[in-house]
Backbone as CSV, one residue per row, in Angstrom:
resi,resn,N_x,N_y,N_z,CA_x,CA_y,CA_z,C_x,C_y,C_z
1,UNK,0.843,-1.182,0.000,0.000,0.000,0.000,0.884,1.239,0.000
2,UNK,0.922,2.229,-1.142,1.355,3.574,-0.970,0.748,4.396,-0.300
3,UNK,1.764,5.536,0.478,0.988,6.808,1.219,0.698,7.509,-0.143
4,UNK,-0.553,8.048,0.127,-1.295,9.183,-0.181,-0.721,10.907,-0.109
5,UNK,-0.498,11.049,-0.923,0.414,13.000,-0.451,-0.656,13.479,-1.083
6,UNK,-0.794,14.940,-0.344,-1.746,15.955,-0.843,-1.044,16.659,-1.958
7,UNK,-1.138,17.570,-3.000,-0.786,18.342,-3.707,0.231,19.280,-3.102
8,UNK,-0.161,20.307,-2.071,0.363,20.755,-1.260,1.516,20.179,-0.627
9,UNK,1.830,19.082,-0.670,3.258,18.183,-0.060,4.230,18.075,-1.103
10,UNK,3.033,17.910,-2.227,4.407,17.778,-3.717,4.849,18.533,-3.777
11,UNK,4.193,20.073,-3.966,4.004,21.074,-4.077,5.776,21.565,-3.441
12,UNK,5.898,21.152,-2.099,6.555,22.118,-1.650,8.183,21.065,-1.631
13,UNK,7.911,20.039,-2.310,9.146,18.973,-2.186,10.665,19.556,-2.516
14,UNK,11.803,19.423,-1.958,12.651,20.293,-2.219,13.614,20.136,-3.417
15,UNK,13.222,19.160,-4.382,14.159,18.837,-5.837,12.688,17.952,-6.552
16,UNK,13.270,18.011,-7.496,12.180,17.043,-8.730,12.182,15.635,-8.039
17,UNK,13.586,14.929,-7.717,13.656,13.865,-6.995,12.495,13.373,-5.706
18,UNK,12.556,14.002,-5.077,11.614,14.489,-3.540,10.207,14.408,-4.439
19,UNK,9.702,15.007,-5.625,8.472,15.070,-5.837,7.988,14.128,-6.738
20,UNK,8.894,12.995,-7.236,9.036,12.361,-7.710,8.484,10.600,-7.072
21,UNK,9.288,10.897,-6.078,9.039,10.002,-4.677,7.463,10.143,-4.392
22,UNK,7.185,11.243,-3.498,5.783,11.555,-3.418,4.688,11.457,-4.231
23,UNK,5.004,11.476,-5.422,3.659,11.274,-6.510,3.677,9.524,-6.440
24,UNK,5.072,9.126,-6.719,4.519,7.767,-6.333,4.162,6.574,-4.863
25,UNK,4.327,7.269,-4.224,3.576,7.378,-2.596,4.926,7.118,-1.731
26,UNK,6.246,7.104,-1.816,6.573,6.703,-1.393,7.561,7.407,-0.244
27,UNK,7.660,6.899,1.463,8.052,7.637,1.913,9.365,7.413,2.251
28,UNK,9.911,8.249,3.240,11.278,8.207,3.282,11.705,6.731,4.065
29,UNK,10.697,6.321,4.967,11.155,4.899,5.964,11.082,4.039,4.259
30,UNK,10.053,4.082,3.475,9.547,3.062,2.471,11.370,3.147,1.768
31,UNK,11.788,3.946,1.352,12.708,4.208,0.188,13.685,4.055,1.360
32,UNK,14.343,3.725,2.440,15.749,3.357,2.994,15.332,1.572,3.309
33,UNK,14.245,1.388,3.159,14.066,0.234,3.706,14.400,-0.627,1.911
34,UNK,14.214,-0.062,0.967,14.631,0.084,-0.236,15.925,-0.179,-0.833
35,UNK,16.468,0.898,-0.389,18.146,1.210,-0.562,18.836,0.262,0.466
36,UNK,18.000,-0.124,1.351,18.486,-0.943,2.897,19.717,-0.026,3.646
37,UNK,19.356,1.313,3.298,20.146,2.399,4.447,19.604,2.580,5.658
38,UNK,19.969,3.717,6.572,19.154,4.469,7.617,18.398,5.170,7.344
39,UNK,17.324,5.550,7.751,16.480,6.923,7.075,17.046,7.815,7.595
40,UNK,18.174,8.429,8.322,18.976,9.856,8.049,19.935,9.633,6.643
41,UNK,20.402,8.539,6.306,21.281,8.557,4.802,20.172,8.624,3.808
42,UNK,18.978,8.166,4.144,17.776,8.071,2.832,17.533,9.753,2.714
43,UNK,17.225,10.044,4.115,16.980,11.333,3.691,18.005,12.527,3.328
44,UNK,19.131,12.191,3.431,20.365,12.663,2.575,20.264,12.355,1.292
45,UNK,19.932,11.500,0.722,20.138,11.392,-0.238,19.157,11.761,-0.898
46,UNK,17.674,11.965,-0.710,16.567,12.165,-1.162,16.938,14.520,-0.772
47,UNK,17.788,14.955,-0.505,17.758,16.162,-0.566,19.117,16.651,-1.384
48,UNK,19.663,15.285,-1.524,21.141,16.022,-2.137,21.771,14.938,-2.999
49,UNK,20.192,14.258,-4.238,20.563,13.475,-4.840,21.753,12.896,-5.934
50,UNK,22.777,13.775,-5.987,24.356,13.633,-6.559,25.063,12.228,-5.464
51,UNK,24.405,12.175,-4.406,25.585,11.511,-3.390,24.640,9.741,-3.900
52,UNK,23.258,9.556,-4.678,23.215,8.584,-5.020,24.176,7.675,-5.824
53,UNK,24.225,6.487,-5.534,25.436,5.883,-6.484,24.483,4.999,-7.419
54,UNK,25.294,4.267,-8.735,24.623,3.623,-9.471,23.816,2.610,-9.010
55,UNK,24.094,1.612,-8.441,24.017,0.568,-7.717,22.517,1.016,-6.765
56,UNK,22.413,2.049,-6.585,21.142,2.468,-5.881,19.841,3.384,-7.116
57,UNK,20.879,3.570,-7.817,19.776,4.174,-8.806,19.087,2.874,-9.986
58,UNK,19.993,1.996,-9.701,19.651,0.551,-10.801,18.495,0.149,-9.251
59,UNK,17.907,0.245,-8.332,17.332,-0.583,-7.647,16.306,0.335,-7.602
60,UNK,16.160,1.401,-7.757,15.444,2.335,-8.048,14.414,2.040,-9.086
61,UNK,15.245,2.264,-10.086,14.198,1.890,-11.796,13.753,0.738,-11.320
62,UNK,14.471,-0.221,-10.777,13.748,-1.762,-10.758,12.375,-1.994,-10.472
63,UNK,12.812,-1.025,-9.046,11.248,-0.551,-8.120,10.541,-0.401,-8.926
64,UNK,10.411,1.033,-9.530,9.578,1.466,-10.185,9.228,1.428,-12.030
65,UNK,9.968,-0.126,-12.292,9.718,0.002,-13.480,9.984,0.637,-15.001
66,UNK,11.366,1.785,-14.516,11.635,1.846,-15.268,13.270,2.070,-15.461
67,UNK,13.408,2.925,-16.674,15.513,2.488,-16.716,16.679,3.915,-15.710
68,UNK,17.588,3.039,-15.773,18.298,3.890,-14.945,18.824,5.281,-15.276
69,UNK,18.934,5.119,-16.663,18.259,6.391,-17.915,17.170,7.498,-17.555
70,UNK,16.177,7.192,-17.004,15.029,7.906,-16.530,15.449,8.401,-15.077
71,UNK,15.984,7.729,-13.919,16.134,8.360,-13.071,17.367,8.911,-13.263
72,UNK,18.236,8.944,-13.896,19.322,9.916,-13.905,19.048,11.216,-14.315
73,UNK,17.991,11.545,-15.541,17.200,12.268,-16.071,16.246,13.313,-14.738
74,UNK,16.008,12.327,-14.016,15.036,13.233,-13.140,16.174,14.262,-12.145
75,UNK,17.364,13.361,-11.793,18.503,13.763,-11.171,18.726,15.400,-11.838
76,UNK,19.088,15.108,-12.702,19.983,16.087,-13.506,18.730,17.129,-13.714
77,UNK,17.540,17.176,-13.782,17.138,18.366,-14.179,16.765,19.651,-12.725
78,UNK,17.315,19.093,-11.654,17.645,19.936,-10.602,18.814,20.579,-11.038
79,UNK,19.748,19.784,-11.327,21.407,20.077,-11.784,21.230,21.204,-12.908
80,UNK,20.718,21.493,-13.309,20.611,22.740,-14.170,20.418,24.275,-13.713
């Protein structure tokens, strides 16, 4: 079961990454339990997504179905 975010939560997410997460329900315990980090490194990494490594962005797409191409894409358009 995914959490539910209001508009207002996406709304105020602090990178494309962060709102990215939230549209697809997922929270920060959901996504370290994921990565199998701590949720203080999840949430490092979910605010200062450069410190992701490949190996976590390939488990990523897996999750969600798609290529590691796409989430690098979502990465980088903060990076601009």
């Amino acid at each position: 079961m995914t959490k539910k975010y209001k508009f207002t939560h996406i709304r105020e997410a602090h990178n494309e990454f962060e709102a990215f997460l939230r549209i697809k329900g997922m929270s920060t315990r959901q996504f370290s339990f994921l990565l199998d980090v701590s949720e203080v490194t999840a949430r490092r990494y979910i605010l200062d997504t450069t410190l992701l490594r490949y190996y976590h962005m390939n488990i990523i797409a897996t999750h969600f179905n798609m290529t590691v191409k796409d989430v690098i894409d979502i990465i980088e358009y903060d990076l601009k």
